[in-house]
N, C-alpha and C positions, 0 to 999 in steps of 0.2 A: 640078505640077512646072513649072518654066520655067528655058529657059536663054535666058545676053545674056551675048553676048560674051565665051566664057569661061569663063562662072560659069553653076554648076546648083546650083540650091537644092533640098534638099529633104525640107523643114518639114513637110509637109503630106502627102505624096506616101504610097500604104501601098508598103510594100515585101516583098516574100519572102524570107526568109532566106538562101535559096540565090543573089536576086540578086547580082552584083556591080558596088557603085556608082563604080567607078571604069569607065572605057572603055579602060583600056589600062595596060601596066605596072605588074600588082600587083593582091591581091586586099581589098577591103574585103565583109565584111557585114553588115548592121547587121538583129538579130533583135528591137529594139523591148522594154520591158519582157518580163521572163524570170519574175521574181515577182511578188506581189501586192502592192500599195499596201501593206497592214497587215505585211505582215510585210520590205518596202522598210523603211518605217517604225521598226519594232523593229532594222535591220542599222543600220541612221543613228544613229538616237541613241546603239545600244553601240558601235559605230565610235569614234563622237564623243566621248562618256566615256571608251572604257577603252583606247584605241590610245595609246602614248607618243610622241605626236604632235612630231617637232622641225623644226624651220626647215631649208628646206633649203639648200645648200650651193655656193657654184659658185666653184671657182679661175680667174681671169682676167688673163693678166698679171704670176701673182705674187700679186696680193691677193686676199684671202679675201670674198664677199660674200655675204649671208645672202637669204633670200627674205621674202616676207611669207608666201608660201603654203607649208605644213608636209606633212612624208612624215615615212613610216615603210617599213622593207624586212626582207620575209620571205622567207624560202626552204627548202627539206628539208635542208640540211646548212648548212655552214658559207661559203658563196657570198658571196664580196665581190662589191660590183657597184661599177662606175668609171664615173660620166662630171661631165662639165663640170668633170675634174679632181681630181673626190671621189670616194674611195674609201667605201662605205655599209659595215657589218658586219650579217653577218644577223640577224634575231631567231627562234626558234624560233614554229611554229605556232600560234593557239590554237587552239580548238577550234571557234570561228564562223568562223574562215576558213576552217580545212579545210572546214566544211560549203559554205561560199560555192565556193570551190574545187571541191569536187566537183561543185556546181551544174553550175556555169560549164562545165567540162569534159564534164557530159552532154550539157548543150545544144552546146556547140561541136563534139565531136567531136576532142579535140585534149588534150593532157596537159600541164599546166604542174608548175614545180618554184621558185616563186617568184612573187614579188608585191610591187609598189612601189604604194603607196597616197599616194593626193595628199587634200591637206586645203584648197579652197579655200573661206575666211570668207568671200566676198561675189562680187560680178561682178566687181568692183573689181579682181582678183586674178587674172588669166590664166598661157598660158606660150605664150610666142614659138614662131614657123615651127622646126622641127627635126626632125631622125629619128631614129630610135631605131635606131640602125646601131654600139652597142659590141661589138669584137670579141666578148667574153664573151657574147653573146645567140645561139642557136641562127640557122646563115646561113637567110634567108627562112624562120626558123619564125615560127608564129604567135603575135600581141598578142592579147587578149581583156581588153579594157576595160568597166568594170560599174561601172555610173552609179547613186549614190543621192543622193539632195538636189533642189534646185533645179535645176530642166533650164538645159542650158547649149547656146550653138551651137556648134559642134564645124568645122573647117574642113580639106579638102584642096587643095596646089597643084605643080601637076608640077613640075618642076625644069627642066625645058627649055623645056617651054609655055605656063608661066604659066596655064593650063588652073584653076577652084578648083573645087571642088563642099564645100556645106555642109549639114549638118543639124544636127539638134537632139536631143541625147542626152537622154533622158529620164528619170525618177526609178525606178531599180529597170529599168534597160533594159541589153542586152547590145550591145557592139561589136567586129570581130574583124578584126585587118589583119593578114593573111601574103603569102607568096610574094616578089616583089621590089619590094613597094611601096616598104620602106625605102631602096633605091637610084634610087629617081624620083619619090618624094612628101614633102613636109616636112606637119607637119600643127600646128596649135596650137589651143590653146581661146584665141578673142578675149575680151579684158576687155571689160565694162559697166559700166555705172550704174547699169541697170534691175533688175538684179537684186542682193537685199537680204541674201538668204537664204546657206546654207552647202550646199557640194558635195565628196563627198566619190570618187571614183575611184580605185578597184583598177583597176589593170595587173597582167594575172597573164602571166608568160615564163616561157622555158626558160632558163637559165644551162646552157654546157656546161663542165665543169670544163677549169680551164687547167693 
């Protein structure tokens, strides 16, 4: 691990699930692959096949702008979810995500009621500094992020401090930010070059009915 200026990287560093990699405001943990390469593997490719993968959406202005990078959003009932000015319509569970879901929830300790799934085709394909602060989302409940595909680096920067810290989501690896990070941290996955490959990321939340 090293920090300059600011910025803690950390790539390389083993972590404890219990730690939390932020130093203030909010809690991140990051518990490193959860499954096994081969069956990582087998969730990716049906992801990839069988999810009705569409562009996603953001109102701006007034005008309507499309993404390169494609979602899909699940949840236990009928849960619209809003933001960047798009309203999403649920889709009913299958039955690999409930088991992902389940997964996910032993290991975290924590219950979600929904799931927004990001499909990005290459490095090429990021998403800009923001938080996930829509009223509809449980206040300071927990995100639980599950990384399958090509590792991507992953980034946090406080809001007041300019403070960043980064690491590196892994293929089949678990990530989990609660408490009040969303009120002091913006987070993004930075685009590359270097990477050729397709990543695919479930966010699973809580939606509290409005």
């Amino acid at each position: 691990m090293k920090k300059n200026k600011g910025n803690m990287d950390l790539f390389t560093a083993l972590r404890d699930p219990k730690d939390n990699l932020l130093p203030r405001d909010g809690m991140v943990h990051y518990h490193g692959p959860i499954i096994s390469p081969a069956k990582a593997d087998r969730y990716f490719k049906s992801l990839l096949d069988g999810i009705p993968w569409e562009r996603d959406v953001a109102i701006l202005f007034g005008k309507r702008i499309e993404t390169k990078r494609k979602v899909a959003w699940y949840a236990d009932g009928d849960f619209d979810y809003t933001y960047s000015n798009h309203t999403k319509k649920s889709l009913p569970w299958t039955p690999e995500l409930l088991e992902i879901k389940s997964l996910v929830q032993a290991k975290s300790g924590e219950t979600f009621n929904s799931c927004l799934l990001n499909l990005y085709h290459s490095g090429e394909e990021g998403m800009a500094w923001h938080s996930d602060g829509e009223k509809a989302l449980k206040k300071e409940g927990a995100i639980a992020s599950l990384s399958l595909g090509a590792p991507r680096k992953f980034a946090f920067k406080h809001k007041a401090s300019g403070d960043k810290i980064n690491l590196i989501l892994e293929h089949g690896a678990l990530l989990i930010m609660k408490g009040s990070i969303q009120r002091h941290w913006l987070h993004r996955l930075p685009p590359t070059k270097l990477v050729k490959t397709p990543r695919i990321n479930l966010t699973f939340r809580t939606i509290v009915p409005q």
